[in-house]
C-alpha positions in Angstrom: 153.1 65.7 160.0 152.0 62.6 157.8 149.1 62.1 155.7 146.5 59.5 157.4 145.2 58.4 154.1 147.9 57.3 151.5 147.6 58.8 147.9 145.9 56.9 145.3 147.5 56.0 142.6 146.6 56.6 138.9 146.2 52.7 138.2 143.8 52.3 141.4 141.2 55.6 140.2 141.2 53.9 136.5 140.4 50.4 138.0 137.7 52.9 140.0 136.7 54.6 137.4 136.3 51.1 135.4 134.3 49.4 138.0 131.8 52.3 138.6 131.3 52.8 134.4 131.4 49.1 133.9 129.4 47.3 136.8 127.7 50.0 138.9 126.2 52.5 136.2 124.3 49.4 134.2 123.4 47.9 137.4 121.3 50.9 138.8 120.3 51.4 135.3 118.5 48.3 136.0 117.5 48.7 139.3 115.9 52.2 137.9 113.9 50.2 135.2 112.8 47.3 137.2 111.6 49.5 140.1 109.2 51.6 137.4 108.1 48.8 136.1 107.2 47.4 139.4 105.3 50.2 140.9 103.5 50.7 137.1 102.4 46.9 137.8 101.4 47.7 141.3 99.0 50.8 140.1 97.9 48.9 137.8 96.4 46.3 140.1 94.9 49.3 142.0 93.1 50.5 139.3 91.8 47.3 138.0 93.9 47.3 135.1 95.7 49.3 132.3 93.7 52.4 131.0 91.4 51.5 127.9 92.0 53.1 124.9 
């Protein structure tokens, strides 16, 4: 019986590896921040403001 899904190779999880370190980690890093920051600005504008020291 033969395997449906050919083996990866070692050179293909590394490129993986690579993109997901490289591209996708800072990416939703940033996503992360930007989405805080937006629903801080959005409570903000709920509450009339940012809290009064």
């Amino acid at each position: 019986m033969t395997d449906p899904q050919p083996r990866s190779t070692r050179s293909e999880e590394l490129r993986s590896f690579a993109f997901l370190a490289a591209v996708m980690a800072p990416v939703l890093t940033g996503v992360l921040i930007v989405s805080y920051g937006f629903l801080v600005w959005i409570y903000q504008m709920l509450i009339g403001g940012p809290p009064q020291a």
